[in-house]
C-alpha positions in Angstrom: 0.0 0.0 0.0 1.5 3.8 -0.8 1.3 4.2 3.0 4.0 1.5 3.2 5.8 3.1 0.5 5.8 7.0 0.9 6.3 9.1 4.0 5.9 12.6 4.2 7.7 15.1 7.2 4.3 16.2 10.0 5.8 19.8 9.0 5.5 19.7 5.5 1.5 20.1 5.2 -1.0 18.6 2.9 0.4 16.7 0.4 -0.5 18.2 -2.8 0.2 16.4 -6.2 3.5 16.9 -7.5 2.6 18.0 -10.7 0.8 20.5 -9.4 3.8 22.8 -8.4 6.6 20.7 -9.6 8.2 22.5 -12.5 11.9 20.8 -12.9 13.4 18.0 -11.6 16.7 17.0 -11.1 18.5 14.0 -10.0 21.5 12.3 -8.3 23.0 9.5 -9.9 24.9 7.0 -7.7 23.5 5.0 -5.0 19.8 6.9 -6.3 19.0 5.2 -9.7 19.8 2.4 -8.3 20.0 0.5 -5.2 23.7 0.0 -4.2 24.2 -3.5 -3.7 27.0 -5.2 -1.4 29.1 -5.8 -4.5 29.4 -2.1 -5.7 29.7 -0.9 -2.7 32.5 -3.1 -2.0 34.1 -2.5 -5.3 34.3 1.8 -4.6 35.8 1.0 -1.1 38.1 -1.2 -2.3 39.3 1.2 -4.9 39.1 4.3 -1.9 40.9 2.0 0.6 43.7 1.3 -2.2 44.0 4.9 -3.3 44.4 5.8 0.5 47.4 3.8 1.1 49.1 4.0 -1.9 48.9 7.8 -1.1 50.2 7.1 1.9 52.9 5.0 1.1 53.5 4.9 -2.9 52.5 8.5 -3.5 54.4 8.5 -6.6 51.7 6.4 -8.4 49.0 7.6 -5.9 49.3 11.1 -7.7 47.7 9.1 -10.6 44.0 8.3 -9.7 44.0 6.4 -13.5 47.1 4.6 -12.2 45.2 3.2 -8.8 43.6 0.3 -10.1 46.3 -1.1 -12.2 48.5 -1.2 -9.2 45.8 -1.9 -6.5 47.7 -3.3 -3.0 44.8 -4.9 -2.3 42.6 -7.3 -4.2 39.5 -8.2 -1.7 38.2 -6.1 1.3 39.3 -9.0 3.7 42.9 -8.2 3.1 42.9 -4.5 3.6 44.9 -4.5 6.9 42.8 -3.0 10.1 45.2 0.1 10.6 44.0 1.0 7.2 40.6 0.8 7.5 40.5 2.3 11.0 41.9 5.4 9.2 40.2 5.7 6.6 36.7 5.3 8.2 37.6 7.1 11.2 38.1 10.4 8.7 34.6 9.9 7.2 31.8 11.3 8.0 29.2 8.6 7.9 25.5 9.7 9.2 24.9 5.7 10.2 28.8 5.2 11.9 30.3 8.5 12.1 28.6 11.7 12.0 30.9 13.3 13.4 33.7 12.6 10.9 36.6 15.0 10.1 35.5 14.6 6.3 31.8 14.8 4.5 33.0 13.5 1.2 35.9 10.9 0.3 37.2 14.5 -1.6 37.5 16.3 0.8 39.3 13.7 2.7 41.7 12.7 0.0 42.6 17.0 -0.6 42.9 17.3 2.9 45.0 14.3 3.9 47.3 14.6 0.5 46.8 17.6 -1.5 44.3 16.1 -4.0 42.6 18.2 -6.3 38.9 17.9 -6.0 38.6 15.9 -9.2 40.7 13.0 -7.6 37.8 11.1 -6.2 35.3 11.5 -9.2 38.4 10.6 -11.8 39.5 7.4 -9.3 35.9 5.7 -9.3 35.2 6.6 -13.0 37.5 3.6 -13.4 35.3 1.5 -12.4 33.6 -1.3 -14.5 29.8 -0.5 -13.7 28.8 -2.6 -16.4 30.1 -5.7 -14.3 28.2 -4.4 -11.4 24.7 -2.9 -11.9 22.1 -4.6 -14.4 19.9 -2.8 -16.7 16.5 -1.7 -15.0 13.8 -1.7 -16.9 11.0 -0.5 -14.3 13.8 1.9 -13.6 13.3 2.8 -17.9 9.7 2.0 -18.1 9.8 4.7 -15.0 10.8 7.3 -16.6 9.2 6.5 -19.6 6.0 7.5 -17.4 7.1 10.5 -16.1 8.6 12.0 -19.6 5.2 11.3 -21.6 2.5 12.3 -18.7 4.6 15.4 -17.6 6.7 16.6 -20.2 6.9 20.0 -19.6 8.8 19.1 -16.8 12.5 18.6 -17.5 14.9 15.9 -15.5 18.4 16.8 -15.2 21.4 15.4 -13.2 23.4 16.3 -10.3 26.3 14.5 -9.6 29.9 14.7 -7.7 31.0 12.3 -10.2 32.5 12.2 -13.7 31.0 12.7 -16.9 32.6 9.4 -17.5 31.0 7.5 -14.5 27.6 9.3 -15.9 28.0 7.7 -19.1 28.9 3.7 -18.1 26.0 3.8 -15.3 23.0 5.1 -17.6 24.8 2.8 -20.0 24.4 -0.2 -17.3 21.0 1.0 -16.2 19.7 1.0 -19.9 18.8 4.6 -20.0 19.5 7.2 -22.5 21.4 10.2 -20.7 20.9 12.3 -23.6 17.4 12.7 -22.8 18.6 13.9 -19.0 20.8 16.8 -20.3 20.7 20.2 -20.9 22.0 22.7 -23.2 21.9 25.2 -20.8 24.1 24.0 -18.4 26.9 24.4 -20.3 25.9 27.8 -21.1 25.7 28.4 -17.8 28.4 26.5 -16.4 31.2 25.7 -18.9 33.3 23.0 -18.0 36.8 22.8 -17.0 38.5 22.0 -19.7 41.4 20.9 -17.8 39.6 17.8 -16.4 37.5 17.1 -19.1 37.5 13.6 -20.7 34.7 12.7 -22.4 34.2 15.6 -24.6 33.2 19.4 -24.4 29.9 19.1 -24.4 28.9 18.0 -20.4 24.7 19.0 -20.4 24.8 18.0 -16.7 25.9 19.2 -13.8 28.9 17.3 -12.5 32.4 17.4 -11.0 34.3 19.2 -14.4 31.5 22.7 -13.9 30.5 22.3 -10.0 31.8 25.7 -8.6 31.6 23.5 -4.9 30.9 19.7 -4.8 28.1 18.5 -2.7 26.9 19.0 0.1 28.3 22.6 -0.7 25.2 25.0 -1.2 26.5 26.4 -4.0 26.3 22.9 -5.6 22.5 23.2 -5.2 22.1 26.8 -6.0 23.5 25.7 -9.6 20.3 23.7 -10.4 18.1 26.3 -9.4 19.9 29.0 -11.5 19.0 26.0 -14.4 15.7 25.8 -13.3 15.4 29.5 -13.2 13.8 28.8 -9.5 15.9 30.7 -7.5 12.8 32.5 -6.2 10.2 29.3 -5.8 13.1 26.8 -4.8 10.2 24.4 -3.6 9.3 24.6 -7.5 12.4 22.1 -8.1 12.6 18.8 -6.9 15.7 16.9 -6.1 15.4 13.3 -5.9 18.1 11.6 -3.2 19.8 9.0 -1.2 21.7 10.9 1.3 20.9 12.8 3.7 23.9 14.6 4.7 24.9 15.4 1.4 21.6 15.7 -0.4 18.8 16.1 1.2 20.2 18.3 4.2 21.6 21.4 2.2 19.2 21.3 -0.1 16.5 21.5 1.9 18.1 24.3 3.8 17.9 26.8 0.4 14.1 25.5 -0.3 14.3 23.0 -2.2 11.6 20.1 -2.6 13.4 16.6 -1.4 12.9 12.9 -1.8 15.3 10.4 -0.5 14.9 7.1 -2.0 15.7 3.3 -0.9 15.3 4.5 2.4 13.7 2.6 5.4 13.0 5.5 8.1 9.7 7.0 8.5 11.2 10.6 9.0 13.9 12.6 7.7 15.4 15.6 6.3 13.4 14.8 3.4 10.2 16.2 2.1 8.9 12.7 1.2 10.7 9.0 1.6 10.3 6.6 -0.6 11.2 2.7 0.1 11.9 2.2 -3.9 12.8 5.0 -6.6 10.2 3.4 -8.9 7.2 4.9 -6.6 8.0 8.0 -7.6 5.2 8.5 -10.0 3.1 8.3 -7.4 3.6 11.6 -5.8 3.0 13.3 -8.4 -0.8 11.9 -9.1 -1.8 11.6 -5.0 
């Protein structure tokens, strides 16, 4: 029943239909379109915990985030020694583990611990294989097939900490068609660094390579709103999430409509809670 499936804040009033004040949407990618799973989660720490060491004690390939996984100390979680992983998690900020972390994001950690620019993260993990990790979806397609027809004055964009690169091999994975999920705009708005830039000039979505801050940085979220041209209805955009502290927390704070996904609690920081992304269609009819 939706009352097992969607749960709206006490605070936030009646719920009204999403399409009836809804006018752009945007979304974050990993860990939000799709559930992460054991196996992918274990893959990126794997990769973080052997980036962290050899930055500690190979920094001469560690400078490399390309060069990580071709010389990875570590081939299974099980052998990354304790004193590593004490570190590491220790400087995380984790809202389950460790709120209280020195670090909210793995970039911040590696720039503060070694120097790291704050594309070092986003270039390390577009490495990985998603395509060996994260089947295609097709209620996930069918999904937004729904929401694109029945409301398609209402555009869905992407914002991500990540790569254009990692963009492109998980909509790949997932089946979906990221072309239909960018914007011209964006890169009118926000050209990208060409510097960092892999995939191509042409970005259409906000991520790491035109960020001015990464998330949970408000500035992060005040870019989709200048896209939205929402600035003054912020509530007018929605941002569909899967973390609180770097989603769903700041964006909240500027205005913004929220909705965590593949989340069990009953109450959050979130404007609405959904136990599956593919219920989404739902708010916007009840």
């Amino acid at each position: 029943m939706e009352s097992q499936r969607v749960v709206q804040l006490p605070h936030a009033g009646p719920r009204r239909p999403l399409k009836d004040y809804i006018r752009h949407v945007f979304w974050a990618v990993d860990g939000t379109l799709y559930r992460k799973t054991s196996e992918i989660r274990n893959a990126q720490r794997l990769l973080l915990y052997n980036a962290f060491a050899i930055c500690r004690t190979r920094p001469e390939i560690g400078h490399d985030p390309f060069a990580v996984g071709k010389n990875m100390l570590f081939t299974r979680i099980e052998d990354v020694p304790k004193e590593v992983r004490q570190e590491f998690d220790g400087l995380e900020a984790n809202e389950a583990t460790n709120p209280n972390g020195k670090y909210r994001s793995f970039g911040a950690m590696f720039a503060g611990e070694f120097g790291k620019d704050k594309y070092y993260v986003q270039r390390l993990v577009s490495t990985i294989d998603f395509g060996r990790l994260i089947a295609r979806d097709e209620r996930l397609i069918e999904m937004f097939s729904i929401l694109m027809a029945r409301y398609s004055g209402i555009p869905h964009n992407i914002l991500t900490n990540g790569t254009m690169e990692t963009a492109i091999r998980i909509f790949a994975a997932l089946g979906l068609d990221l072309p239909r999920f960018e914007n011209p705009k964006i890169d009118k708005l926000f050209p990208s660094d060409p510097k960092y830039v892999r995939a191509g000039s042409r970005m259409g979505i906000l991520c790491v390579s035109n960020l001015k801050k990464q998330k949970p940085n408000p500035e992060a979220f005040e870019q989709m709103l200048e896209v939205a041209g929402l600035r003054d209805n912020p509530r007018k955009l929605l941002y569909v999430c899967d973390s609180e502290i770097k989603d769903s927390i700041p964006a909240g704070q500027l205005g913004i409509t929220t909705c965590l996904v593949w989340t069990e609690k009953t109450q959050s920081t979130a404007d609405f809670n959904l136990r599956a992304v593919y219920d989404l269609p739902e708010l916007f009819e009840k």
